[in-house]
N, C-alpha and C positions, 0 to 999 in steps of 0.2 A: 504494500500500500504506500502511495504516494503522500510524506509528510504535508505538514502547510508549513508555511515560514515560521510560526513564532511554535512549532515542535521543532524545527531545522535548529533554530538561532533562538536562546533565552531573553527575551528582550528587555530592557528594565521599563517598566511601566509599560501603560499605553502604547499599542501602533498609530504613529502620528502621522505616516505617511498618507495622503488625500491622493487618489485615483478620480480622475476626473474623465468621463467620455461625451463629446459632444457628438450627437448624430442627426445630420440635415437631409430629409429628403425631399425631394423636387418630381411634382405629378404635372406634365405641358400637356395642354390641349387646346386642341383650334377651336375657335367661337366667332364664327363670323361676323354675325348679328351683336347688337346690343341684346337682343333677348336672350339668344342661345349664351351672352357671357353671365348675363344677369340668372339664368335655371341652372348655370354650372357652379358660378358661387352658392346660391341655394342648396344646390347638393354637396357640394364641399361643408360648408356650415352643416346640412345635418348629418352629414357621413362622419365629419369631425368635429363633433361639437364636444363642448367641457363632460359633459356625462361619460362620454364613450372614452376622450380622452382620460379621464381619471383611472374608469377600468382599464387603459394600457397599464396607466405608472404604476396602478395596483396589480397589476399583474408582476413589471417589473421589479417593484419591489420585493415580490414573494420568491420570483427567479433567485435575485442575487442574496437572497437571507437576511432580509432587513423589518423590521419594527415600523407600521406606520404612527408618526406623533398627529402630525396632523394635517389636513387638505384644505388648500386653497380655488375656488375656481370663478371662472365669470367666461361669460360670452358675451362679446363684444358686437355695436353698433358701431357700423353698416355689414361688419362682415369679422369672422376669427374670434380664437377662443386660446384660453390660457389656462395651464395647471398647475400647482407650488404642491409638494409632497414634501413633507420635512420627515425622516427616516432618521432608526437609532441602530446601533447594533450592539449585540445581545451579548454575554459571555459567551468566549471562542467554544469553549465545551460545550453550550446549549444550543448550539447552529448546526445542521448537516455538514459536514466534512467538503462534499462538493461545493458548496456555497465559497466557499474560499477560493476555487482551482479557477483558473484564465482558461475558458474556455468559449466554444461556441455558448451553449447553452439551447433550452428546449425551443421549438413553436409555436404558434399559437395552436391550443385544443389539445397542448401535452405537459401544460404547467402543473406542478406537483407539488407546492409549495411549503413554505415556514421561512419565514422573516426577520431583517433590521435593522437603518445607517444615517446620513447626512441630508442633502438632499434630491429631488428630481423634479424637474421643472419641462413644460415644454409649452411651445407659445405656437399657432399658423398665420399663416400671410399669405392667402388667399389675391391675387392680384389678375391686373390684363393689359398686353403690349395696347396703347394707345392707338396703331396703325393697323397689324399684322394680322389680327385676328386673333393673337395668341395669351390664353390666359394658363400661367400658371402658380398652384400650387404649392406653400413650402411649408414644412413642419421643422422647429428646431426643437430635439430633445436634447436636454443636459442632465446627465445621471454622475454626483459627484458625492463618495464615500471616503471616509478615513477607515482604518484598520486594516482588518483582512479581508470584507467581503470585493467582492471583483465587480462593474459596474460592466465588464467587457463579459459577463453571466449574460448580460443582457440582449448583446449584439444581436444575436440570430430572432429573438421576437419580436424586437424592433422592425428587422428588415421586413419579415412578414406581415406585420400589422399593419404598412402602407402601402399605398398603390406607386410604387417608385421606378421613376426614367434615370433619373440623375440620384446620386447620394453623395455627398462629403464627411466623413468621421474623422474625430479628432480624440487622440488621447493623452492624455500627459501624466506623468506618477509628478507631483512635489513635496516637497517638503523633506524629511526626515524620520527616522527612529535612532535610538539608542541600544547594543547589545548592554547587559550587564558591567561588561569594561570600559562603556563611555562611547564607544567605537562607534558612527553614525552609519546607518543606513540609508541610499538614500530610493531605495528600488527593492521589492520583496519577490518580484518574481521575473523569469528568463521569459524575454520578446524584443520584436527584431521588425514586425509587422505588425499592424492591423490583419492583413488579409489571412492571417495563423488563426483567428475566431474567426472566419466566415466560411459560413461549409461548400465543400467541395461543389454541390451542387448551385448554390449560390452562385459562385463564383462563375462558375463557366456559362452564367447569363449577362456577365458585366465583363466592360471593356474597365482595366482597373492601373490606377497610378500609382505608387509611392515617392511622400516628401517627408523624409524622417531627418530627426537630426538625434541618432543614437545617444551622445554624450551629454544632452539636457534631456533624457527620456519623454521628447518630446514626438507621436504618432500621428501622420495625417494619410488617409486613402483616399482619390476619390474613384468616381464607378461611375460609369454610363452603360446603361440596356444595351445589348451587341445588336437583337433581333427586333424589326420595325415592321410594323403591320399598321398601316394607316387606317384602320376600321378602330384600333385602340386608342387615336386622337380625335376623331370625330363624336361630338358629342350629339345624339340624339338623331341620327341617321348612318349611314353606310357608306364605302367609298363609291359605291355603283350608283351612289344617285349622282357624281359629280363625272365631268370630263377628264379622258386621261391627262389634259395641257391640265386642268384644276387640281387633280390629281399629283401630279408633280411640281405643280408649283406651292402649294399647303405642305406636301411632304417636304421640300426643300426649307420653307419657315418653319419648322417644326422640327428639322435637325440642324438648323444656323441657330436656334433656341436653344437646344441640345448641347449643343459646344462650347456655346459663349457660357450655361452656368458650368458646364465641364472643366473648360480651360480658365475660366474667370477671367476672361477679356471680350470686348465687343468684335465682331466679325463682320465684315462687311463684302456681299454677294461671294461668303465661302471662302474671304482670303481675309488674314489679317490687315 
C-alpha cells in the first residue's frame, strides 16, 4: 500500500502547504439571431444555474475528503450565477486513505463519498461576439485546500460535469511544511503534468499544451476538442437547414473562436 506524505515524513504540526487548482471551461456556439442568443443564454442560466452548481462543489467536495462549513450562492441579473463552499478537513486518520492520492478521480454517477478543507468557488460568464454570431460560455472553478487532501481528486468530474470545447487548468502547491527537524517542505507529492490526472480517455478527445514552470511548482494545460461536428454549435436546428458556403463559413467562426480562447490571442481571417 501506497503511504501518504505525513506516514512518509513526520511532520511537526499542521500541513500548511495550500494546493490550489483552477479549472476554466469554454462551451462556443453560433446564434445568429438576437433571439437564438437570447434562448441560449436562457438555457445556459438554467442548465447552470446556482442550484445545480452547488450540487457540482458538493459533489466535489465529497471527491476530495473534505467537510462542508458553509455555502454561499446567488444568480445573477441579466445573466450567470456564482458558488462560495468554504470546506475543512478532518483528522488524517478519519479520511479515506485515497482522499489524499493525486489522482484522476471518479465521474459523474460514481461518487462515493466522505469529506473536508478550504475552499471552492466557481462563478459563469455567459457572453456573445457583438458581430459573429458567436456566443460563448465560461465557467471558472477554483478548488483550493491546505493539508493533505488533493483538489486534482477532483479533475476528472469536473471535466465531465461541462459541456467543454476549450478548457485551461491551472495548479500550483504554495507555501510550506515543516518535518520534525525544522526542514521545510515545500511540495508533498511527485508531478511533472497536469495531463498525469486526466484519463487516458479524456485525453485522446483534446488537442493539449503544457506551460509548466517545475521549480515554483507552478501547473498550466490547456485542451481544445480534436473532433468538430457542426450540428454541436448550432443551436436549435441542424447543419442541413443551412448552405454548404453557410456551412463553412459558421464553421470557420467557430474555430477562429476556438483558437483565439486556445492560444489567448486575437486571430485574424486564421492568421495571427
Amino acid at each position: 500500500m501506497r503511504l501518504t506524505p505525513k506516514q512518509v515524513v513526520e511532520l511537526h504540526g499542521f500541513n500548511n502547504l495550500t494546493k490550489s487548482l483552477s479549472f476554466n471551461m469554454f462551451d462556443i456556439c453560433y446564434t445568429k439571431t438576437k433571439e437564438e442568443r437570447e434562448a441560449y443564454i436562457n438555457y445556459i442560466d438554467e442548465q447552470y444555474n446556482a442550484d445545480r452548481l452547488t450540487k457540482i462543489l458538493t459533489h466535489v467536495t465529497e471527491i476530495i475528503g473534505a467537510n462542508i462549513l458553509n455555502i454561499a450562492k446567488q444568480d445573477y441579473v441579466p445573466q450567470g450565477a456564482s458558488v462560495t463552499v468554504l470546506i475543512s478537513e478532518g483528522p488524517v486518520d478519519e479520511s479515506a486513505e485515497e482522499a489524499f492520492e493525486e489522482s484522476p478521480g471518479p465521474i459523474p454517477g460514481s461518487v462515493v463519498a466522505q469529506m473536508d478543507k478550504s475552499h471552492i468557488t466557481v462563478h459563469t460568464y455567459p457572453e456573445s461576439h457583438p458581430d459573429e454570431g458567436i456566443s460563448t460560455f465560461r465557467a471558472d472553478v477554483d478548488v483550493s485546500t491546505c493539508g493533505e487532501i488533493s483538489p486534482l481528486k477532483a479533475l476528472n468530474y469536473l471535466i465531465h460535469s461541462f459541456e467543454t470545447d476549450v478548457m485551461t487548468i491551472d495548479y500550483r502547491v504554495r507555501g510550506f511544511t515543516r518535518d520534525i527537524s525544522g526542514h521545510k517542505l515545500f511540495i508533498d507529492h511527485e508531478i511533472n503534468s497536469i495531463q498525469n490526472y486526466i484519463p487516458d480517455e479524456v485525453q485522446t478527445l483534446y488537442q493539449m499544451i503544457d506551460v509548466n514552470i517545475y521549480q515554483e511548482h507552478i501547473f498550466h494545460t490547456k485542451c481544445k476538442l480534436k473532433q468538430f461536428d457542426l450540428d454541436n454549435y448550432l443551436f436549435g436546428y441542424t447543419k442541413e437547414k443551412l448552405s454548404p458556403q453557410e456551412q463553412l463559413s459558421i464553421e470557420r467562426k467557430l474555430k477562429i473562436e476556438m483558437d483565439e480562447i486556445f492560444y489567448g490571442k486575437n486571430i485574424t481571417n486564421g492568421l495571427e
